[in-house]
C-alpha positions as CSV (number, residue, x, y, z in Angstrom):
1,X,12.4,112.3,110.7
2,X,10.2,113.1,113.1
3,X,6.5,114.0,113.1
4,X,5.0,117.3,114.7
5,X,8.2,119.7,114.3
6,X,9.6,121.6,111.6
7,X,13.1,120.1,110.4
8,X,15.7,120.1,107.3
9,X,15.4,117.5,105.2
10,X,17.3,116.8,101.7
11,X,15.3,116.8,98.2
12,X,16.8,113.8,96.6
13,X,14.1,113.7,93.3
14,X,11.4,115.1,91.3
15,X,8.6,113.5,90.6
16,X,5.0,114.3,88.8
17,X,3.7,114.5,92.2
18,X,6.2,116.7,94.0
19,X,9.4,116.0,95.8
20,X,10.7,113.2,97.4
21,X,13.1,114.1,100.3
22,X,15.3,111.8,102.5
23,X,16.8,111.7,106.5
24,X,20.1,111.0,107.6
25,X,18.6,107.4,108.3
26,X,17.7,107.0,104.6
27,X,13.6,107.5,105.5
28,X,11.7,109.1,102.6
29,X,8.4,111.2,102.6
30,X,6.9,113.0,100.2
31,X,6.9,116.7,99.4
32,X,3.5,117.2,97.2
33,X,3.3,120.2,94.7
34,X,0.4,121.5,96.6
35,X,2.6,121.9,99.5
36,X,5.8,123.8,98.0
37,X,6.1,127.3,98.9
38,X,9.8,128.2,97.8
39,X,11.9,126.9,94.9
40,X,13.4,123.1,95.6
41,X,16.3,122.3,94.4
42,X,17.7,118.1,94.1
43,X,20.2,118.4,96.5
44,X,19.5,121.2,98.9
45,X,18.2,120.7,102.9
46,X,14.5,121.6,102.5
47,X,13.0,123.3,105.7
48,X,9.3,121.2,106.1
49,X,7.0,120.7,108.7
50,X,6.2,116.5,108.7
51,X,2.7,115.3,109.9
52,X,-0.3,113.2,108.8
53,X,-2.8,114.4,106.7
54,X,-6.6,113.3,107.5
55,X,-6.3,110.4,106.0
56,X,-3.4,108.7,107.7
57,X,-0.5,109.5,104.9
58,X,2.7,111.0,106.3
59,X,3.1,114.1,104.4
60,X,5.8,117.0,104.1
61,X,4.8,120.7,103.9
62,X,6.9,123.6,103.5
63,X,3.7,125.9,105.0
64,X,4.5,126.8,108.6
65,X,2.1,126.1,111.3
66,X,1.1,128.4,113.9
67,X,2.1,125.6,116.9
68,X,4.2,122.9,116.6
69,X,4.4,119.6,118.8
70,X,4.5,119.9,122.5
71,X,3.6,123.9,122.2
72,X,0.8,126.0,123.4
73,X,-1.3,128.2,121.1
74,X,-4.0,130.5,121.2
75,X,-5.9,129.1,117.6
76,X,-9.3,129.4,116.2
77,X,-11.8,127.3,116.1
78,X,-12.8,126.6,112.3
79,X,-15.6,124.1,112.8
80,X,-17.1,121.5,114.8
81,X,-18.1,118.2,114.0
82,X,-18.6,115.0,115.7
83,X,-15.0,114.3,115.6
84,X,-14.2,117.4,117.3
85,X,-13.4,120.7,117.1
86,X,-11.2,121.9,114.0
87,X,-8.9,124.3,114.9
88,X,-7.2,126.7,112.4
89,X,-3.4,125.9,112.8
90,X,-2.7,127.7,109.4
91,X,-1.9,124.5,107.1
92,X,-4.5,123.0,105.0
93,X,-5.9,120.8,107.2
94,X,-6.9,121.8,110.6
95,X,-6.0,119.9,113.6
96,X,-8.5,118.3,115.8
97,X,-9.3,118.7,119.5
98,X,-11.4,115.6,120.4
99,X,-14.2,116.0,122.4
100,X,-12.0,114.1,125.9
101,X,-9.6,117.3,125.5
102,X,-12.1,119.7,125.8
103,X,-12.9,121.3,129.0
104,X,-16.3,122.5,127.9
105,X,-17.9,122.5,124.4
106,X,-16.3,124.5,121.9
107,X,-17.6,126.5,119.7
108,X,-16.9,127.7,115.9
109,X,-15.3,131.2,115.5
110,X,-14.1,131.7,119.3
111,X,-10.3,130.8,120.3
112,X,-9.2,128.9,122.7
113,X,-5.5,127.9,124.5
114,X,-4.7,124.0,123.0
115,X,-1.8,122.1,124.0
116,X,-0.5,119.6,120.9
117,X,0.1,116.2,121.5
118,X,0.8,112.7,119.0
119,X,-1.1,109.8,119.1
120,X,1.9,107.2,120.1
121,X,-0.4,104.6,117.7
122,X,-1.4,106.3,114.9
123,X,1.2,109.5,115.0
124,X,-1.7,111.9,114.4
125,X,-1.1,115.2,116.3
126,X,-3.7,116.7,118.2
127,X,-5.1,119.2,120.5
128,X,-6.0,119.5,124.1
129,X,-7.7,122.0,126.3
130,X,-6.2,120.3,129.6
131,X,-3.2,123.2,130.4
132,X,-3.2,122.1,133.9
133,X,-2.2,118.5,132.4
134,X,1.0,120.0,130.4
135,X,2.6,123.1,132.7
136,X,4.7,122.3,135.3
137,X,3.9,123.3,139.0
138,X,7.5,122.7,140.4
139,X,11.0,122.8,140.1
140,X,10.6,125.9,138.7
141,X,13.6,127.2,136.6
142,X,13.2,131.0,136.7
143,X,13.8,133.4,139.5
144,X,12.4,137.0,140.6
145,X,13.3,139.2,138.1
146,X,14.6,137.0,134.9
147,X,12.8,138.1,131.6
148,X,10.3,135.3,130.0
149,X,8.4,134.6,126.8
150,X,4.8,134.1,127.6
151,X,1.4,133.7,125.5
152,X,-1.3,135.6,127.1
153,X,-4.8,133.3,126.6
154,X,-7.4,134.2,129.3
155,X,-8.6,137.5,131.0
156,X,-10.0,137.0,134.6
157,X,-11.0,139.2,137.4
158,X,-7.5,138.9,138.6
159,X,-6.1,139.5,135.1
160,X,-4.5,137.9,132.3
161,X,-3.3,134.8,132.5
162,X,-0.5,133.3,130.3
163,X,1.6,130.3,130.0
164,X,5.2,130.9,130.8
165,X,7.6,129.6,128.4
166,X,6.1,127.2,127.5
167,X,6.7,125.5,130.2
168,X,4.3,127.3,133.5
169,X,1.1,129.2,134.3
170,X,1.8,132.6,135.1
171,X,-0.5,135.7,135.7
172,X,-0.5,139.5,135.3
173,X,-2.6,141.5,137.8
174,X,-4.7,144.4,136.6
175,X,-2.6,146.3,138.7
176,X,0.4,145.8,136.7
177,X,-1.5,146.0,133.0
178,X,-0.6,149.3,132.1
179,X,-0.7,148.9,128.2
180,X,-3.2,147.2,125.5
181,X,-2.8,143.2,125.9
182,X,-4.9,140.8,124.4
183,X,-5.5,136.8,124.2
184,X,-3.2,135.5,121.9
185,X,-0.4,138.4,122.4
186,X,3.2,136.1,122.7
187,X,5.6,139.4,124.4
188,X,8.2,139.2,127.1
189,X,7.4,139.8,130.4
190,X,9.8,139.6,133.8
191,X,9.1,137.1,136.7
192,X,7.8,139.4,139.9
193,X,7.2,136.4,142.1
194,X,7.1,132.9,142.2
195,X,4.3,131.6,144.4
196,X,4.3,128.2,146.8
197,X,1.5,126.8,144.1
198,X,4.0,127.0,141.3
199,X,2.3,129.7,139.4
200,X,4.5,132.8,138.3
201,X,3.4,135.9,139.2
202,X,4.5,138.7,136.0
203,X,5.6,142.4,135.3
204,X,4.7,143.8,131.9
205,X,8.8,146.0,132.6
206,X,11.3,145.1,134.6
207,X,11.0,145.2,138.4
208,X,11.5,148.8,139.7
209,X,11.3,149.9,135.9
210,X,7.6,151.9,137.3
211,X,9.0,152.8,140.4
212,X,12.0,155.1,138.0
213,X,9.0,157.1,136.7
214,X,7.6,160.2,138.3
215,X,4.6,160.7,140.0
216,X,3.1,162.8,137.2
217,X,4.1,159.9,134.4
218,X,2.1,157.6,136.7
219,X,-1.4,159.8,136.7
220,X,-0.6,159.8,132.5
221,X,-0.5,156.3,132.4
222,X,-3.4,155.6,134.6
223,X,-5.6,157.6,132.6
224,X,-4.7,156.2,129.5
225,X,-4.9,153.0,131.0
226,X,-9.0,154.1,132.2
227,X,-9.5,155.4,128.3
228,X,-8.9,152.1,126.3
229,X,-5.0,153.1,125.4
230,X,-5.5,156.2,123.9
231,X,-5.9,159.8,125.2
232,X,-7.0,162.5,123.4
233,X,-4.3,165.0,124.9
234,X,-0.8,166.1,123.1
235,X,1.9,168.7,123.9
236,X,-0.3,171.2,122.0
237,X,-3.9,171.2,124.4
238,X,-4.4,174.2,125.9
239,X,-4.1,174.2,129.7
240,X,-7.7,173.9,130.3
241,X,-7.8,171.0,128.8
242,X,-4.7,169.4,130.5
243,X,-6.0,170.5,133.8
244,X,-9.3,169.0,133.0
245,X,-8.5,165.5,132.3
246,X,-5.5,164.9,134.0
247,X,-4.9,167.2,137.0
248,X,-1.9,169.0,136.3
249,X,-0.3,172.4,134.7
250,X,0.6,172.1,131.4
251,X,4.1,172.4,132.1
252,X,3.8,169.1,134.3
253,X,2.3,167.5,131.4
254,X,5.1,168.1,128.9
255,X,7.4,167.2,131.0
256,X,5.8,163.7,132.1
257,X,4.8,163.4,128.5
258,X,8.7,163.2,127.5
259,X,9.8,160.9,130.3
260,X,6.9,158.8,128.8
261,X,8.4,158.7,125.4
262,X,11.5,158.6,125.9
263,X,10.9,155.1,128.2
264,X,9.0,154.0,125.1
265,X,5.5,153.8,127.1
266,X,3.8,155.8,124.8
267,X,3.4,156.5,120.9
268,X,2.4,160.3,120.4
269,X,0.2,160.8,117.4
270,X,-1.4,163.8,116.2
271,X,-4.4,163.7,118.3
272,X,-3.4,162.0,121.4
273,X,-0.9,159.7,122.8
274,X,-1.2,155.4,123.1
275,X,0.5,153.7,125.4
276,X,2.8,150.8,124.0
């Protein structure tokens, strides 16, 4: 069995405490009560998540964390304390980023980007702040164009950076944020450039997907893009209106407004439309 990753595992006994649950190498660890979640049953391949609690015993949960070992995540910080900062990883007990893995103070209630490692000696998992230390800067294995996972954790003047999966540090300029994005958002995105530095330059569509959409589309998006996501103009404004906020006749409108929808860039709701 092996600590840090969620696995199947087979119940083999009940006890007053829980469940007792056994590898294909005979190793045993205990499933407490306090950790069940579904019905066991002696014999079936239990899905757990395997780790130390704070005190050093090797437990098995059937709660799913929010990261798992060698993963990125965008968590919260619970608490501080002199043995570091607690970060919510959504199991019982939080896991720790020491004060060595931070890159500044941290600080209860904000969220932060933590890589999680294992203590070779003790097999506690834990978090660090270091990225930099855990992306890799070459032999890069994606191309221009190829569709990616990516966890957005930091807005800059540049944009929004994210890690690439899993595996890279990628960015997406303001240029090319033409939706609502946030720290913490894990979307796909498509590779517009890979740079000499071995960072990864992203596309929120695929490439020439904008360059499909008409002129009039563009202006649409732009100003939705200037009003927070949302724009308080529909099919039904009056020309005025339409004319006023956007530029164009209404007939222009309409017809931007479905090339819009039907690309699934915007939601149209009753008083406006919302770009996706």
């Amino acid at each position: 069995m092996e600590i840090g990753i969620i696995q199947k595992i087979k119940a083999i006994k009940a006890s007053e405490f829980g469940y007792y649950l056994e590898d294909d190498s005979q190793n045993e660890i205990l499933l407490p009560k306090t950790e069940v979640t579904c019905d066991v049953k002696i014999g079936d391949y239990i899905e757990v998540f395997i780790c130390k609690d704070p005190a050093g015993v090797l437990v098995a949960t059937t709660k799913k964390p929010l990261v798992q070992l060698e993963e990125f995540a965008y968590l919260r910080v619970a608490k501080v304390d002199k043995s570091g900062a607690h970060m919510d990883w959504g199991l019982d007990h939080n896991l720790i980023v020491p004060a060595k893995e931070q890159l500044s103070e941290m600080e209860e209630g904000k969220w932060y980007l933590i890589f999680v490692l294992k203590d070779e000696l003790t097999g506690q998992l834990f978090g660090s702040c270091n990225e930099n230390e855990f992306v890799f800067f070459d032999e890069i294995d994606v191309k221009e164009g190829d569709e990616v996972d990516i966890l957005l954790y930091k807005t800059t003047n540049l944009g929004m950076n994210a890690i690439v999966n899993n595996k890279y540090k990628g960015l997406i300029f303001r240029s090319d944020i033409h939706k609502i994005i946030q720290p913490g958002d894990q979307i796909k995105a498509y590779v517009k450039q890979v740079r000499e530095d071995g960072k990864i330059d992203l596309l929120l569509e695929p490439l020439g997907y904008r360059q499909s959409i008409d002129k009039y589309s563009e202006i649409i998006l732009d100003a939705i893009e200037k009003n927070n996501g949302f724009l308080e103009l529909t099919d039904k404004s009056n020309s005025e209106s339409i004319k006023y906020i956007v530029g164009m006749s209404k007939k222009a409108f309409k017809r931007a407004l479905g090339n819009l929808y039907k690309n699934k860039m915007i939601t149209i709701e009753t008083d406006g439309i919302r770009s996706l």
